[in-house]
C-alpha positions in Angstrom: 8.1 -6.7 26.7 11.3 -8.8 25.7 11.9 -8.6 22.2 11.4 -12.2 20.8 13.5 -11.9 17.9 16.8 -10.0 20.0 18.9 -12.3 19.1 17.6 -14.1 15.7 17.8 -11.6 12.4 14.1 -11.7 11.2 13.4 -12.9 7.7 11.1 -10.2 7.0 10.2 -7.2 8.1 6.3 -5.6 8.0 6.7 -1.5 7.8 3.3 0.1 8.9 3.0 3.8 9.2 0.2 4.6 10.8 -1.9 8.1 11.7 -4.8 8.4 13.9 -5.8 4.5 12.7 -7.3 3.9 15.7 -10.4 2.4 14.5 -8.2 0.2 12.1 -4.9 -1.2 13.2 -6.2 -3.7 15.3 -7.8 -5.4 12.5 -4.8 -4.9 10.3 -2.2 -6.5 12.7 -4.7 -9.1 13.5 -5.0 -10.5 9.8 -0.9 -10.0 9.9 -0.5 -12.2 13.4 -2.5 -15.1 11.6 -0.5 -15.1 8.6 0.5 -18.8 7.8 4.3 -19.0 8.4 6.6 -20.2 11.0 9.2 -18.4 10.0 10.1 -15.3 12.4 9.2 -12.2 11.0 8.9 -8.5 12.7 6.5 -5.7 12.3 7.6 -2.3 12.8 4.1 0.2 13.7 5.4 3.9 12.8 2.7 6.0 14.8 2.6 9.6 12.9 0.7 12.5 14.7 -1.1 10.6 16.1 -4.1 12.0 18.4 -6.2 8.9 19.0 -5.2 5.6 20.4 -3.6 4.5 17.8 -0.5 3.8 20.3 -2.2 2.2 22.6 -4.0 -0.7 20.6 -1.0 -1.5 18.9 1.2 -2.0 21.9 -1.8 -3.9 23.2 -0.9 -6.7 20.6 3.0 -7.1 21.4 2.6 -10.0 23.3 0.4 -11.7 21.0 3.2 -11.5 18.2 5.8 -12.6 21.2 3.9 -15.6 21.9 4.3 -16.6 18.0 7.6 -15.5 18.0 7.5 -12.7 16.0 8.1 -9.5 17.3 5.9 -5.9 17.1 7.3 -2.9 17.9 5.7 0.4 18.2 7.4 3.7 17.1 5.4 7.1 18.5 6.7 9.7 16.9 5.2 13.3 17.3 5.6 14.6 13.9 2.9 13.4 11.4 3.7 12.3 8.1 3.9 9.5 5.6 7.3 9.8 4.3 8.9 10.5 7.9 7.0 7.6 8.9 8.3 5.5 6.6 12.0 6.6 6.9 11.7 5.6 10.7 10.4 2.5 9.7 13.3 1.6 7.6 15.6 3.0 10.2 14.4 0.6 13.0 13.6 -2.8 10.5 16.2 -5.4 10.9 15.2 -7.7 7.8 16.6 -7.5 4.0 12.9 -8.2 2.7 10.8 -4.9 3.5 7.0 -5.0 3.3 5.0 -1.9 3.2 1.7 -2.1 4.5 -1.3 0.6 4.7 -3.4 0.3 7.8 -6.6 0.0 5.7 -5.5 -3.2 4.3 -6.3 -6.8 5.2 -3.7 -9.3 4.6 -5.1 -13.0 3.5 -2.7 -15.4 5.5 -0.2 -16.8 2.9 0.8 -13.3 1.6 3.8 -12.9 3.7 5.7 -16.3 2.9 4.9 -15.6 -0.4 6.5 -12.2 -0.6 9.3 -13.8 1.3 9.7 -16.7 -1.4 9.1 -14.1 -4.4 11.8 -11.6 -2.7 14.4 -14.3 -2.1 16.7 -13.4 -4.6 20.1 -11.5 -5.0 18.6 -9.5 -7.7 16.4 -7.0 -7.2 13.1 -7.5 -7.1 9.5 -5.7 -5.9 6.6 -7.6 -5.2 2.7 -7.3 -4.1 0.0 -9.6 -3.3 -3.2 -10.3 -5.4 -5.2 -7.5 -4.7 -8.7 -7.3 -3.6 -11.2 -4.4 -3.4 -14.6 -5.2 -1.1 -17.7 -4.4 -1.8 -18.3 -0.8 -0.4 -20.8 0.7 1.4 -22.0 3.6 -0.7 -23.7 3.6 -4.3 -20.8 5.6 -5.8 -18.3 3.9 -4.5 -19.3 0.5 -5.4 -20.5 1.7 -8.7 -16.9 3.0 -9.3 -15.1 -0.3 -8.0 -17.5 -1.7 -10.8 -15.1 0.2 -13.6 -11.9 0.7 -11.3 -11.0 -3.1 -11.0 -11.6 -3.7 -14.9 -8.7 -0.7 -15.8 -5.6 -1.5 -17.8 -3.9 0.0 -14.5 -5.4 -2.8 -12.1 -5.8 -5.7 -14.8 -2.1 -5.7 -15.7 1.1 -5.9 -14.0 1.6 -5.6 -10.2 -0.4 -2.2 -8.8 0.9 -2.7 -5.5 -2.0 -0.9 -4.1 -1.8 -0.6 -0.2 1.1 -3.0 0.1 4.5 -3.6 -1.5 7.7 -5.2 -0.8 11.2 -5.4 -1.7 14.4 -6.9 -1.4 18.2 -6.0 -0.4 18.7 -5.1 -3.5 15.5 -3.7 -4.7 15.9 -1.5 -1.6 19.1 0.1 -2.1 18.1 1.5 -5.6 16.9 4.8 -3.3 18.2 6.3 0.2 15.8 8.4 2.1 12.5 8.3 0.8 11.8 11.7 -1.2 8.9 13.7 0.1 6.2 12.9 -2.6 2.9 12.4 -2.6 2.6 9.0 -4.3 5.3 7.0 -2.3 3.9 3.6 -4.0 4.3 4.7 -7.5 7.8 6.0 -6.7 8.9 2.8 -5.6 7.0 0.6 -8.4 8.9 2.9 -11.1 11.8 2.2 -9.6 11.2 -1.5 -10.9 11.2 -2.7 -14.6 8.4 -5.1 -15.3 10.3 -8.0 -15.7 11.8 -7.1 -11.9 8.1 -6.7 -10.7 6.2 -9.9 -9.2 2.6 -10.6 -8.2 2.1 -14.0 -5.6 -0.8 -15.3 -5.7 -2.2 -14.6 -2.0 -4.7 -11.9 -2.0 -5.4 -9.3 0.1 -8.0 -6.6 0.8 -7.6 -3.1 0.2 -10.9 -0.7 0.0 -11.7 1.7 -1.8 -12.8 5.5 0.3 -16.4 6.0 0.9 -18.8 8.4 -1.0 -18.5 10.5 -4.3 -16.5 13.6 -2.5 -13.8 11.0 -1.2 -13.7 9.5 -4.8 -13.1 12.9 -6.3 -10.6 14.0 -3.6 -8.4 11.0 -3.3 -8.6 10.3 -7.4 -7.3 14.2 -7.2 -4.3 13.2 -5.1 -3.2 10.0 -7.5 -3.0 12.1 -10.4 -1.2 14.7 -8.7 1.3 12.2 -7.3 1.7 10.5 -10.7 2.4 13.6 -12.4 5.0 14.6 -9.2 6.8 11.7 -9.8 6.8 12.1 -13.7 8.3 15.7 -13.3 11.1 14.7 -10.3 12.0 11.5 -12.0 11.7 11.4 -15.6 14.3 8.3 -15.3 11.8 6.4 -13.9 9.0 6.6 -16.8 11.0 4.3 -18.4 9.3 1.6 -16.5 5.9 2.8 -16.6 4.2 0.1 -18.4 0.5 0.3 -18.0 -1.5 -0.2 -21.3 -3.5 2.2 -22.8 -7.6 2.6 -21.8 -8.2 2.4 -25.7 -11.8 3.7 -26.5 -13.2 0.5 -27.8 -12.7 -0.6 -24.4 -13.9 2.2 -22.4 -17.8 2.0 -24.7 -17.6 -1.7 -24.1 -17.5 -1.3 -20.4 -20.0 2.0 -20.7 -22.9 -0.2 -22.4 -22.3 -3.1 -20.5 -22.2 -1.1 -17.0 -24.2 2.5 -17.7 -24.3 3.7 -14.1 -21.0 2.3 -13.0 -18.7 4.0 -16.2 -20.8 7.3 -15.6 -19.6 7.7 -12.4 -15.8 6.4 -13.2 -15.8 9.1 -16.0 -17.7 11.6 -13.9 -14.8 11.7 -11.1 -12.1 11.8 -13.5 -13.6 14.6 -15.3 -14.4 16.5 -12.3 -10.3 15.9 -10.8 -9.2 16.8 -14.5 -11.7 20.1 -14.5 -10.3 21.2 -10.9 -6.6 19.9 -10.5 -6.9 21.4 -6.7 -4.4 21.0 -4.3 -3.5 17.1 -2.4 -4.1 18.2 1.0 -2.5 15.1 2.9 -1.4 11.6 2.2 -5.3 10.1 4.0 -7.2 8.3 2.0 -10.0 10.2 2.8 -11.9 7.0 5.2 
């Protein structure tokens, strides 16, 4: 298919890496091709390892985003991997403003302008949307999303969880992306507060199913953190989440019993058996 945007530079461009997300990228494109903005904007689908039809269901939407006047373009690469995935998406996008978007999340339809008007700026700047977390399926997990969304970490500042952008300038504060585990806290360290901006469009991003998924993917956030921490001490310097003072944490236990039980009970069990982080999946 012609490329819509061949001779216009896109405003923005929409970076999704994406492996074996079959059962989730057409959902996730489709929330991004009714976003509320005539402006042109691109999105660049980086297909990792894939072994599903990730490919397939993607390419499937092209014309959709021509029709609009967007463009979607679909990168197959053979090699799985977040960070190579994300390298090749940077390679290929066209547009100063870079978004960053996980496969799992659900974009509400004012995010993207937005980001744009948040991120139009000659200094640099990192933004994220408003985010969301819907009600899961399971007992544990919902009963963890209970105490997870009441956390210094997600009631202050911009968590940029599932989706985070940048400018020109915002970008050029790193080259290739380093191969870490915790790409998004990488990039928000690279901000100082002041340079970090929530919009106020919201978006959905859910948390993994089931107390083993908690416990494995909690596992490989703390390990990531840490990573960072040891290979760029610089960056700490911009860490400013608030402390979980205990006060707090028996407030929130007496007012919610089961749901701070099993909070506590994952982050005991990850801090009892450090383990390995197996991959970068989120464990769906």
């Amino acid at each position: 298919m012609n490329d819509p945007l061949a001779d216009r530079v896109p405003l923005l461009s929409v970076i999704l890496p994406a492996s074996n997300e079959e059962a989730l990228i057409g959902a996730c494109l489709g929330a991004v091709l009714a976003t509320d903005w005539s402006a042109p904007f691109e999105v660049v689908v980086v297909a990792n390892g894939c072994r599903d039809r990730t490919v397939s269901v993607a390419r499937a939407m092209a014309s959709d985003f021509a029709a609009r006047g967007c463009a979607l373009r679909v990168l197959d690469l053979a090699a799985g991997g977040k960070l190579g995935a994300l390298n090749a998406g940077d390679a290929a996008a066209r547009a100063d403003v870079r978004v960053y978007l996980d496969a799992d999340v659900i974009l509400g339809r004012r995010v993207l302008p937005e980001l744009h008007a948040a991120l139009d700026a000659a200094a640099p700047r990192y933004a994220s949307g408003t985010v969301r977390i819907p009600r899961p399926e399971t007992l544990a997990s919902r009963a963890y999303a209970r105490i997870y969304t009441q956390v210094p970490f997600m009631t202050h500042g911009v968590p940029g969880c599932g989706l985070f952008a940048t400018n020109a300038a915002g970008r050029a504060r790193w080259g290739d992306w380093p191969d870490i585990i915790s790409d998004d806290t990488f990039v928000r360290l690279n901000f100082a507060p002041g340079e970090r901006h929530e919009v106020a469009a919201a978006y959905d991003w859910p948390l993994v199913e089931g107390w083993s998924n908690l416990v494995r993917v909690r596992r490989r956030q703390d390990i990531g953190v840490r990573e960072v921490a040891k290979l760029y001490p610089e960056l700490m310097r911009n860490d400013d989440k608030p402390a979980f003072p205990i006060r707090r944490k028996i407030a929130l236990a007496l007012r919610d019993p089961l749901g701070f039980a099993v909070y506590a009970g994952v982050a005991l069990l990850v801090r009892l058996t450090p383990g390995q982080a197996a991959d970068w999946s989120r464990g769906r």
